[in-house]
C-alpha positions as CSV (number, residue, x, y, z in Angstrom):
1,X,82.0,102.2,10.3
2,X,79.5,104.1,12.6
3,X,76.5,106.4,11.8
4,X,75.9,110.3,12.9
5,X,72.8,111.4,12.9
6,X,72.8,115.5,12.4
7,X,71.4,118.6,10.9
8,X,72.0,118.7,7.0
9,X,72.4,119.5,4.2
10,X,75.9,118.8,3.2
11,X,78.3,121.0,3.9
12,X,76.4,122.6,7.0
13,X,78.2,123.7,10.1
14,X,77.1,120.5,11.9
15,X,77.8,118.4,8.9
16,X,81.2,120.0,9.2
17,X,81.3,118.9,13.0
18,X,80.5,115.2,12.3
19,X,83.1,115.2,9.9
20,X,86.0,116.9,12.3
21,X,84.9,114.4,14.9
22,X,84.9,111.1,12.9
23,X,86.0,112.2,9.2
24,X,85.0,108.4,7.9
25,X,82.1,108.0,9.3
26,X,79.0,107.8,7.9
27,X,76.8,111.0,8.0
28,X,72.6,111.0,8.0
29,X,71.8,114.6,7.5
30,X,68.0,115.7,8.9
31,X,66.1,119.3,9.2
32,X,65.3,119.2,12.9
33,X,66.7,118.3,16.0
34,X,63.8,116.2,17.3
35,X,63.9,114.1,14.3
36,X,67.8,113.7,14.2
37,X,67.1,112.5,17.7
38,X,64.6,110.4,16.7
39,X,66.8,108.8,14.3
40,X,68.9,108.2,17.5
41,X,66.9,107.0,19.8
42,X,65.1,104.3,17.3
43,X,68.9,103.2,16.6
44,X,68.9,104.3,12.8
45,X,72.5,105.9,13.9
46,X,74.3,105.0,16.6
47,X,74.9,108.4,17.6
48,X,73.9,112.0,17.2
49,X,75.1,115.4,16.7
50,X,73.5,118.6,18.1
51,X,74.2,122.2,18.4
52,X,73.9,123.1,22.0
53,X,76.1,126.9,22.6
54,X,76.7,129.7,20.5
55,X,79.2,132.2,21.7
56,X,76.8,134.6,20.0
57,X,73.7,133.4,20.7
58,X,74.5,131.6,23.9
59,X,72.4,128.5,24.9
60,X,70.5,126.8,22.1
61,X,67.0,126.2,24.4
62,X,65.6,124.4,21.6
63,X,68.4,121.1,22.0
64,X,68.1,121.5,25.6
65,X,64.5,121.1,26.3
66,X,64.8,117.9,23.8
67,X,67.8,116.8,25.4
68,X,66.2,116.7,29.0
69,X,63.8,114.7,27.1
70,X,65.6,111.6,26.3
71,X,65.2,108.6,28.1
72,X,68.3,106.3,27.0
73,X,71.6,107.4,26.1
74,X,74.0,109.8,27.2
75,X,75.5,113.0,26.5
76,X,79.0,111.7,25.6
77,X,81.7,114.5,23.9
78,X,81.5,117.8,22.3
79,X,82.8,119.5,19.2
80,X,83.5,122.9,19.1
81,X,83.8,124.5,15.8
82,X,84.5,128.2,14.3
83,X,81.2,129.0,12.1
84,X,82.1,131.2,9.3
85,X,79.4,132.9,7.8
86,X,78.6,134.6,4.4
87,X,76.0,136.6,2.5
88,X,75.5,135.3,-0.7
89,X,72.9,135.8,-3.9
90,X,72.6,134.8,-7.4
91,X,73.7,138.2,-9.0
92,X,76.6,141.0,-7.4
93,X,75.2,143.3,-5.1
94,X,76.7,145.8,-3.0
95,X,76.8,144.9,1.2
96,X,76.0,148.3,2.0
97,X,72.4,147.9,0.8
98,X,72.0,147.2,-3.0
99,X,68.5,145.1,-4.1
100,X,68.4,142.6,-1.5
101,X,65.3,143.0,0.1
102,X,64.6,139.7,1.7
103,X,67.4,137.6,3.5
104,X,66.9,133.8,4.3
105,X,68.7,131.8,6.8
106,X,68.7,129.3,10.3
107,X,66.6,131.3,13.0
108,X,69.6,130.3,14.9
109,X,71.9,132.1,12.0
110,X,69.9,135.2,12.5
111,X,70.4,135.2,15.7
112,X,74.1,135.2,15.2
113,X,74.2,138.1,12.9
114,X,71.7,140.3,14.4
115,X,74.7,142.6,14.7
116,X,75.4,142.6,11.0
117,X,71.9,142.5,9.4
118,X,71.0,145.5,11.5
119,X,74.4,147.3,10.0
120,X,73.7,146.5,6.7
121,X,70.4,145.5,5.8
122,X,68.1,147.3,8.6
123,X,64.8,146.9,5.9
124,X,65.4,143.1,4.8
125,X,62.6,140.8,5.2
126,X,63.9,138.0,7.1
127,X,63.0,134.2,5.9
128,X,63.8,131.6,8.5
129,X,64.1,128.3,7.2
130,X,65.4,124.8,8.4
131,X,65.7,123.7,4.9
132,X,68.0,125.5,4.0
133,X,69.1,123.6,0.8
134,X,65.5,123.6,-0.6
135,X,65.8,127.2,-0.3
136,X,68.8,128.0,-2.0
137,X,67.0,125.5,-5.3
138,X,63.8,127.5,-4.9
139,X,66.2,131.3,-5.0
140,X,68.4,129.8,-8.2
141,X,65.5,127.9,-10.3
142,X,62.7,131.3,-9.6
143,X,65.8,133.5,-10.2
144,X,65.6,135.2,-7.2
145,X,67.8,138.4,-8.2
146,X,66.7,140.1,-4.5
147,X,66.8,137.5,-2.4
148,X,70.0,136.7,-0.5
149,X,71.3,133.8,1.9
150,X,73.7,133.4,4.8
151,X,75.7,130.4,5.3
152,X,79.0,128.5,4.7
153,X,80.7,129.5,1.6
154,X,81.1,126.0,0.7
155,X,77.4,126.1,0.7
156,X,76.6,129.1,-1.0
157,X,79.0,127.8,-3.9
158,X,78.1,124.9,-3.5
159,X,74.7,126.5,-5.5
160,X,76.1,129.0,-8.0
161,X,75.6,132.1,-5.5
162,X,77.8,134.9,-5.4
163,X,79.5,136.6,-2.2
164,X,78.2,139.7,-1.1
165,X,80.4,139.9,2.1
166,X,82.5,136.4,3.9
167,X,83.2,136.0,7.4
168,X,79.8,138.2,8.4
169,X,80.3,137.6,12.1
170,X,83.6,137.4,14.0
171,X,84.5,135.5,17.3
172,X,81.5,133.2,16.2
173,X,82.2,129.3,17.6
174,X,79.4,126.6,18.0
175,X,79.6,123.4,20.8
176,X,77.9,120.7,19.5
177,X,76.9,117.7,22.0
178,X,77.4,114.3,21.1
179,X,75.3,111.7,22.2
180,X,76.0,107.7,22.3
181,X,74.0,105.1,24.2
182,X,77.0,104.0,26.5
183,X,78.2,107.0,29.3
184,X,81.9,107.9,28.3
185,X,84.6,106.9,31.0
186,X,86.7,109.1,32.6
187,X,89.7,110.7,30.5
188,X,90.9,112.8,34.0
189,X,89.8,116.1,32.6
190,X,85.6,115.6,32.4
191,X,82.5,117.8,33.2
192,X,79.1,116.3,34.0
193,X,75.9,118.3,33.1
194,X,72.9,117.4,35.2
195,X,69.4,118.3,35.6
196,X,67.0,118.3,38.1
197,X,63.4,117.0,37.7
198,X,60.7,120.2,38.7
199,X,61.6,121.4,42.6
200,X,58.9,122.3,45.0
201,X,59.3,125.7,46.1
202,X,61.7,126.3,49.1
203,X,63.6,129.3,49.6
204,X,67.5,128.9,49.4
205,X,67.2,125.8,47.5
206,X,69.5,127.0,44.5
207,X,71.9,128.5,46.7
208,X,72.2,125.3,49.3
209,X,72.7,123.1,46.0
210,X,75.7,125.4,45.0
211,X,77.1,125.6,48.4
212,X,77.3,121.9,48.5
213,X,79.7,122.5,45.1
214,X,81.5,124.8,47.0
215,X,82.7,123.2,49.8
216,X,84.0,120.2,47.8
217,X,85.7,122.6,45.5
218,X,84.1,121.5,42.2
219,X,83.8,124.5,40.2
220,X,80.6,125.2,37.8
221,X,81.0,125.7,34.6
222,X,77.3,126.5,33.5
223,X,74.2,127.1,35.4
224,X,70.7,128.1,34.0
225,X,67.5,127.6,35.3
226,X,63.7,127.9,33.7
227,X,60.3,126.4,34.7
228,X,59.2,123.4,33.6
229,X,56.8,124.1,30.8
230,X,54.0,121.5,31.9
231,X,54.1,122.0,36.0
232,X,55.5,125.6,35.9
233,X,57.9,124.7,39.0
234,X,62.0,125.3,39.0
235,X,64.5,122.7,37.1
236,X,68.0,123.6,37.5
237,X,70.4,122.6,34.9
238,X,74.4,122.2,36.2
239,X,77.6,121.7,34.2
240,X,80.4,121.0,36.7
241,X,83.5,119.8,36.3
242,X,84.5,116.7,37.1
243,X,83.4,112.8,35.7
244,X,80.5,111.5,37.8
245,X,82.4,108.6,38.8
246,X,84.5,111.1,41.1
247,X,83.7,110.5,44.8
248,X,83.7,114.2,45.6
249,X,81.1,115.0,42.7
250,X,78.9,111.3,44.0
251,X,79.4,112.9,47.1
252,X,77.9,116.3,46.5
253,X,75.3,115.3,44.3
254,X,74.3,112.3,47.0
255,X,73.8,115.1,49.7
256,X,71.6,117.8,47.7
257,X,68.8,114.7,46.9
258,X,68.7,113.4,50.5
259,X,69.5,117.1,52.1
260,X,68.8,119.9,50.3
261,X,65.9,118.6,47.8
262,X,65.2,116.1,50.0
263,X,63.6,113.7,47.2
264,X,65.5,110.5,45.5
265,X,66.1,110.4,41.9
266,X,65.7,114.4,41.7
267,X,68.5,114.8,39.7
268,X,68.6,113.3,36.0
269,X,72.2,112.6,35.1
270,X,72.3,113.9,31.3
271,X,76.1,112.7,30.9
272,X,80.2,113.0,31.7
273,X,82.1,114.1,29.2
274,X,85.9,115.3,28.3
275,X,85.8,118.8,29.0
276,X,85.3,121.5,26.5
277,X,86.6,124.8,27.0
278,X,85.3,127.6,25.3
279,X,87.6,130.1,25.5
280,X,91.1,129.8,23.9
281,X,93.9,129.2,26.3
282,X,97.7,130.1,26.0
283,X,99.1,128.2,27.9
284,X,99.7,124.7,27.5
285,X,102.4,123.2,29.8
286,X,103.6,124.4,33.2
287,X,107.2,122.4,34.5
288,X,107.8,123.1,38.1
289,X,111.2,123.3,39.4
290,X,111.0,121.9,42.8
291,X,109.0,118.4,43.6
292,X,108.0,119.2,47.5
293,X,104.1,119.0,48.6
294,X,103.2,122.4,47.4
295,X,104.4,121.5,43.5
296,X,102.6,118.4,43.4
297,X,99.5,120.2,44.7
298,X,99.4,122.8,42.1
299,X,100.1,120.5,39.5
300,X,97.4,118.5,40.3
301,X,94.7,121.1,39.8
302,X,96.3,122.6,36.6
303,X,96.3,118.9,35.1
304,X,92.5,119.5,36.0
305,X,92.5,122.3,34.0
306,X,93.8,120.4,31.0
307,X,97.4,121.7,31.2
308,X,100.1,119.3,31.0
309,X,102.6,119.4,33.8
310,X,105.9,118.0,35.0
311,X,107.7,118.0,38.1
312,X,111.6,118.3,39.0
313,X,113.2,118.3,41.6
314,X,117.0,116.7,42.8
315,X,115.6,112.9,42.8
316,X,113.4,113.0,39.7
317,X,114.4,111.4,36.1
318,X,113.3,114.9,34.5
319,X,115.9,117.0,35.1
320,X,114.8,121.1,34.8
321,X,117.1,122.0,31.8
322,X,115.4,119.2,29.5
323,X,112.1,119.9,31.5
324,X,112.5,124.2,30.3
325,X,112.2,123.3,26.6
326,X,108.9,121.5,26.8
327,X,106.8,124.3,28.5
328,X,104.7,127.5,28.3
329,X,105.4,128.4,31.9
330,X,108.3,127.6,34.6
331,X,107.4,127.6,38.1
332,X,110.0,127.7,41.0
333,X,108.8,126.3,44.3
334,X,111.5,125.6,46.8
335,X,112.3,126.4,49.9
336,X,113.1,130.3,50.9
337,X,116.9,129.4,51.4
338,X,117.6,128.5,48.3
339,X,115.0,130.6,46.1
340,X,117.9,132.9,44.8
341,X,120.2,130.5,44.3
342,X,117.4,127.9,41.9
343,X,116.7,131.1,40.0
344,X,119.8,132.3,38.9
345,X,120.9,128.4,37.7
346,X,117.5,128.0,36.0
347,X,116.5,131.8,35.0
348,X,119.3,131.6,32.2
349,X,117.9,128.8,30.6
350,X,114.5,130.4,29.4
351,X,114.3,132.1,26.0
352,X,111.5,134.8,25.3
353,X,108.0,134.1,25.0
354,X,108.7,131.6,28.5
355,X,107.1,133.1,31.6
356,X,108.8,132.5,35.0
357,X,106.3,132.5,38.1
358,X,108.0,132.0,41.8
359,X,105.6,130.6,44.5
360,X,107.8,132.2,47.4
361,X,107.0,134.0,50.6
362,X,110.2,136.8,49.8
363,X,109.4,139.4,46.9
364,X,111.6,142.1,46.8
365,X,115.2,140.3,46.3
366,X,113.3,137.1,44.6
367,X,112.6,139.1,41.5
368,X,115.3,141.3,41.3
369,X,117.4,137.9,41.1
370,X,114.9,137.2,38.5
371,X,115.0,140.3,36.6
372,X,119.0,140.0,36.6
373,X,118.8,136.4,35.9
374,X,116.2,135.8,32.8
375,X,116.0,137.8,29.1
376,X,113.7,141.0,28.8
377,X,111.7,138.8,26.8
378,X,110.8,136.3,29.3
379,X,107.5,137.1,32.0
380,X,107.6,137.2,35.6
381,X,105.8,137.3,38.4
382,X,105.7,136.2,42.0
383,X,102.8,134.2,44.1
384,X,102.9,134.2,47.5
385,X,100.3,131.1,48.4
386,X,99.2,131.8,51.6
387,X,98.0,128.2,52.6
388,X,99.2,124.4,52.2
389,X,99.3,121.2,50.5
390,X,96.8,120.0,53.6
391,X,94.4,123.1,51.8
392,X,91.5,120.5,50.2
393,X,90.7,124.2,48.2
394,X,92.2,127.3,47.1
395,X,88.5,128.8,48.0
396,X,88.9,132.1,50.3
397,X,92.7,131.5,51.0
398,X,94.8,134.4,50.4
399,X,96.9,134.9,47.6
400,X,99.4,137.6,47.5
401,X,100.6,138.6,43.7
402,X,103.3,140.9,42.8
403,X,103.5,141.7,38.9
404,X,106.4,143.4,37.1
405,X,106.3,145.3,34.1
406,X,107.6,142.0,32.2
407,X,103.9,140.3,33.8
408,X,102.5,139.3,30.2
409,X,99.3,137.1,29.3
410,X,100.7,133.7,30.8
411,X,101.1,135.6,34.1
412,X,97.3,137.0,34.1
413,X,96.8,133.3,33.0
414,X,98.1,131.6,36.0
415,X,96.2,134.9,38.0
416,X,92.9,133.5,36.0
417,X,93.6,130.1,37.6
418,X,93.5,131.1,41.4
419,X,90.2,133.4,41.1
420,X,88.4,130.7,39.3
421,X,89.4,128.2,42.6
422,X,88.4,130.8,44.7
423,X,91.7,132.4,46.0
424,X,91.8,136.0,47.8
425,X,93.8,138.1,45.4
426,X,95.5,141.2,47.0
427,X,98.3,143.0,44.1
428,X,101.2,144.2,46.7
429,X,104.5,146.2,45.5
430,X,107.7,144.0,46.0
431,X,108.4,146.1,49.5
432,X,104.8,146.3,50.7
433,X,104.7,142.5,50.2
434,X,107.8,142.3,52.3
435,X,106.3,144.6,54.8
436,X,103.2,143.0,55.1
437,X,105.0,139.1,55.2
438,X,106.8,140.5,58.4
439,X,103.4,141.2,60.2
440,X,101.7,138.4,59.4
441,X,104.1,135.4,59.5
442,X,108.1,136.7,60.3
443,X,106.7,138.4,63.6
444,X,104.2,135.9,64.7
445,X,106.4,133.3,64.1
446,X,109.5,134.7,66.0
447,X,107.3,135.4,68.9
448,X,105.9,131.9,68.7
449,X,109.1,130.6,68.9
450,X,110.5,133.1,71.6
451,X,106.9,132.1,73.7
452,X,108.2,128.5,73.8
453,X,111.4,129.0,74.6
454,X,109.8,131.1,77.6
455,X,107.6,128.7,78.8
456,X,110.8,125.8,78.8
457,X,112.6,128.2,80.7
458,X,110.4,128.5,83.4
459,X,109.1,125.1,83.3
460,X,105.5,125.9,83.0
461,X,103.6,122.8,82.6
462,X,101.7,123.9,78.8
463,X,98.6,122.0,80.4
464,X,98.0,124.8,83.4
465,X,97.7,127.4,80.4
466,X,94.4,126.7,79.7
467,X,92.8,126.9,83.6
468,X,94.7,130.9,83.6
469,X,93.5,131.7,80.1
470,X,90.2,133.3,78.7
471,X,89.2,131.7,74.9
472,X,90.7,134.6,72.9
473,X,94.2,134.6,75.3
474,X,94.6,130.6,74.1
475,X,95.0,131.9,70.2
476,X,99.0,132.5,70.7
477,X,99.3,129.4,72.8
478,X,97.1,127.6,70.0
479,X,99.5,129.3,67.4
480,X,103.1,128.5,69.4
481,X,102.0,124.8,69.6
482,X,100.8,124.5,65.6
483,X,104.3,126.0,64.5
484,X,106.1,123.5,66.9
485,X,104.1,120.6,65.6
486,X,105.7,120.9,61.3
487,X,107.9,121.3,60.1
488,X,110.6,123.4,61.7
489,X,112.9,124.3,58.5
490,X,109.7,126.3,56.9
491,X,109.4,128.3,60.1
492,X,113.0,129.0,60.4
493,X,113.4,130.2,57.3
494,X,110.2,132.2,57.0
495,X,111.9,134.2,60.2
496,X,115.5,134.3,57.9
497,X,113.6,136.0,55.4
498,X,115.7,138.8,54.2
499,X,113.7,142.5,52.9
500,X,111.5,144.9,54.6
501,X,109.8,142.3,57.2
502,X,112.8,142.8,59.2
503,X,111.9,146.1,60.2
504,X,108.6,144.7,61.4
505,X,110.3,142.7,63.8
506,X,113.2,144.7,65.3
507,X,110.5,147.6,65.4
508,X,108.7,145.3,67.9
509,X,111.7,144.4,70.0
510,X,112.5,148.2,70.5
511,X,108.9,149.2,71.2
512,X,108.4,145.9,73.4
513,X,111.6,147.1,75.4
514,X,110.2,150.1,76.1
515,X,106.9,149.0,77.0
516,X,108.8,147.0,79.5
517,X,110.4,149.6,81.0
518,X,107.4,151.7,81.6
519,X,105.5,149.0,83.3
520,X,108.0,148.0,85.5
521,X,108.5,151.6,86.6
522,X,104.7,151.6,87.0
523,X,104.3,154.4,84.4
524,X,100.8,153.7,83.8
525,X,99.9,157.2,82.4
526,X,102.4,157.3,79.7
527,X,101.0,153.4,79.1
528,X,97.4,154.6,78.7
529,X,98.6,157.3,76.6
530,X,100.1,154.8,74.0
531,X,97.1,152.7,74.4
532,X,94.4,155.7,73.1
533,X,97.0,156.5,70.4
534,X,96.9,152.8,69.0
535,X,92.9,152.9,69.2
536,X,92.6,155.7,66.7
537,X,95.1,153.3,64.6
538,X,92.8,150.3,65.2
539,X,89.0,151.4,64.6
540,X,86.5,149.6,65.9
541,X,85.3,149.0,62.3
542,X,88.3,146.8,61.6
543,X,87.7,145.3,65.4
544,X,84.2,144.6,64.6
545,X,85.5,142.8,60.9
546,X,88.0,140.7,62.8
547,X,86.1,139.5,65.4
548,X,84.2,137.8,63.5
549,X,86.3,135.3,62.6
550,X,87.8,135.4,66.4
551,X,83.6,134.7,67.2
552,X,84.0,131.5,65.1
553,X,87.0,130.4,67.2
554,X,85.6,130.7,70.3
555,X,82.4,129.1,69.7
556,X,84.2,126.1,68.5
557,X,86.2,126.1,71.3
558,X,83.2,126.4,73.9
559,X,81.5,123.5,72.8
560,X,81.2,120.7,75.2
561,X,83.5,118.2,75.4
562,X,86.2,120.4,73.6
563,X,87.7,122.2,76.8
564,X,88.5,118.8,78.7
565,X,90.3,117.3,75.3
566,X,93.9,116.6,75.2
């Protein structure tokens, strides 16, 4: 049996806390932090138990300043734990004021229930004490009749005292750290807090050390920053997710002491442990119907997340009607063809309370299929992902969302998953959606495939297109040759896609036609006349946005070396 050092007395919220964590071991209860960690360090327990975040109160500064203190061990688990809180005194007293004239507590109890003591007891004295059980002798044995106490009813009974009000502050959890002397391994869904030793001043130096986060795609889950108390200079504490032995978080944190700190041993690794997640999740298990590249994908990042997840698909042991029973969500990801078809088998198996999200690039007869195919009672929504399972990140790719009026709170959910990894949201209509998919990827695609036919026909040698071609001209060659180069059943059936896109396209053929016809009767007037009307379509404000991006390309393409490759 192991020891827990922690705040006392009995019957406290962190006593509570040991016990939930290890109910049979055995509990040394101290006043203060520093000495519970004291007790730690000089191996009278083997490990210790400290309140670190308050959902009311926030960050506990106290523990942390001791934490960044220690010099062995590691921050190795967390509890979190509901605190309910009551007012309690030796005699009956009415909460909306009554006798009580002086209320004692934690300062970090206060703190809580500033809310509630301002409510309901504006003129009390407050007494803030860390013995808290000494207190509650001193009220009963001097008979205290005005004096009153928040804390755990267990506690307050505990000593004879009488409720005045219970549960004196709602929505009110505590995280408490645990530390051992061994760092925890890896359980696959881990956050490491780090902290760095005071910087020297150099401007950007917070926002180079995030971007380094950034562009590996390891989110933060807590930042804060003060001065060091002695020197006066910037320390930086991180939470990120992720165990430290991942290469991608080694990686990152290898980079910002050699690059953007520029000093070794800067950053003080205060522990990995299994994630905690503050806020209370609905979900807990997505299935996927459909085991291509893009499933697997998601379902990796969502097991990040702490969901569970399983895949099926034609080939897999799992088959989808024994796979629907076990989850939260069901997600259909298959190829455009057969969308329709994969909902109305699978839509009929979900009962209400089930949400159904399709990852497809077709909206508006997708979800009426869906609609027709699952009970009232079930949520839906579509997610058109607009990148790949090549996509290290979902950070700035666009994500195109259509809700229906049956998109419920595992729906906004899923949508809280993509903005936290970064994703473009844009909320379309099932026919704008459509519209939209026919302009960026049905057209496009359809010319990039009528291009190369072109060029075959005429046996232009794709090597000469460069030596006739200014940077910007090369981006529909550069596209034509990316879409011939994968695979050739997505394209295919991105141009078979049924709905509003197909306007898009036969609107381009007919004005293409005509465009033709003009030119080749040298009617350059009229063209010019077309030409100014699309200007006032295309501002130069949106040029000016766009290019941009087109900049980037063509300095990429201008650097040395890159011109002659093939």
């Amino acid at each position: 049996m192991f020891s827990i050092a922690t705040q006392g007395p009995s019957g406290s919220d962190s006593f509570q806390a040991a016990r939930q964590y290890a109910p049979t071991a055995r509990i040394l209860l101290f006043n203060r932090v520093a000495d519970i960690l004291t007790a730690f360090l000089e191996g009278e327990a083997e490990y210790a138990l400290i309140p670190v975040y308050n959902t009311r109160e926030g960050e506990i500064k106290e523990t942390f300043r001791l934490i960044t203190q220690l010099n062995q061990g590691y921050w190795i688990d967390n509890v979190v734990l509901p605190i309910h809180l009551s007012l309690g005194a030796i005699a009956k007293v009415d909460s909306a004021g009554g006798t009580i004239d002086t209320i004692v507590g934690r300062s970090s109890i206060f703190r809580q229930c500033e809310e509630y003591i301002d409510s309901h007891f504006p003129r009390a004295t407050l007494v803030a004490m860390q013995d808290i059980e000494a207190a509650l002798v001193d009220i009963r044995t001097h008979n205290r009749t005005t004096w009153a106490v928040i804390e755990s009813e267990n506690l307050l009974k505990k000593h004879g005292l009488e409720l005045i009000d219970r549960e004196v502050v709602s929505h009110n959890r505590t995280r408490f750290a645990l530390l051992g002397k061994e760092l925890a391994k890896s359980s696959g869904y881990d956050a490491t807090a780090l902290i760095t030793k005071p910087l020297r001043d150099r401007v950007g130096m917070l926002a180079d050390i995030l971007g380094e986060f950034t562009r590996r795609g390891i989110n933060i889950l807590d930042l804060r920053s003060e001065n060091d108390i002695k020197t006066q200079k910037l320390r930086i504490y991180l939470e990120a997710e992720g165990h430290i032995e991942d290469n991608l978080l080694r990686e990152a944190l290898a980079r910002i002491e050699k690059v953007v700190i520029q000093e070794d041993e800067s950053i003080k690794l205060l522990g990995s442990f299994p994630r905690v997640d503050m806020r209370v999740k609905q979900i807990r298990a997505f299935g996927f119907i459909g085991s291509g590249a893009m499933s697997r994908w998601f379902a990796g990042r969502l097991e990040n997340e702490g969901y569970r997840t399983y895949i099926t698909g034609r080939t897999t042991p799992l088959r989808p009607e024994e796979m629907i029973g076990k989850v939260d969500v069901v997600i259909i990801c298959v190829p455009i063809s057969v969308t329709a078809q994969t909902i109305r088998e699978y839509g009929k198996l979900l009962h209400d309370g089930q949400a159904l999200i399709v990852l497809a690039g077709e909206s508006e007869n997708t979800l009426n299929t869906a609609l027709e195919s699952t009970r009232p009672g079930v949520e839906l929504m579509l997610v058109h992902n607009l990148w790949g399972p090549q996509a290290l990140t979902m950070k700035d790719k666009n994500a195109a969302v259509v809700r229906t009026s049956r998109s419920g709170g595992f729906c906004s959910e899923f949508e809280a998953f993509l903005y936290k990894h970064g994703a473009e949201i844009f909320h379309d209509s099932p026919s704008k959606h459509d519209m939209l998919m026919g302009v960026s990827q049905k057209l496009p695609t359809t010319i990039s495939v009528a291009l190369a036919m072109t060029l075959a026909q005429h046996q232009i040698d794709i090597l000469d297109i460069g030596s006739h071609s200014t940077l910007t001209s090369l981006y529909g060659i550069l596209a034509m040759a990316r879409i011939h180069n994968q695979n050739p059943r997505t394209y295919a059936e991105i141009m078979a896609m049924s709905g509003d896109g197909r306007l898009i396209v036969r609107s381009f053929v007919k004005n293409l036609l005509q465009l033709i016809d003009l030119a080749e009767s040298g009617a350059i007037p009229q063209i010019c006349e077309i030409m100014d009307a699309n200007r006032k379509y295309l501002p130069p404000t949106f040029l000016q946005s766009q290019m941009k991006q087109a900049k980037a390309v063509d300095d990429l393409l201008s650097r040395s070396g890159m011109k002659d490759e093939r």
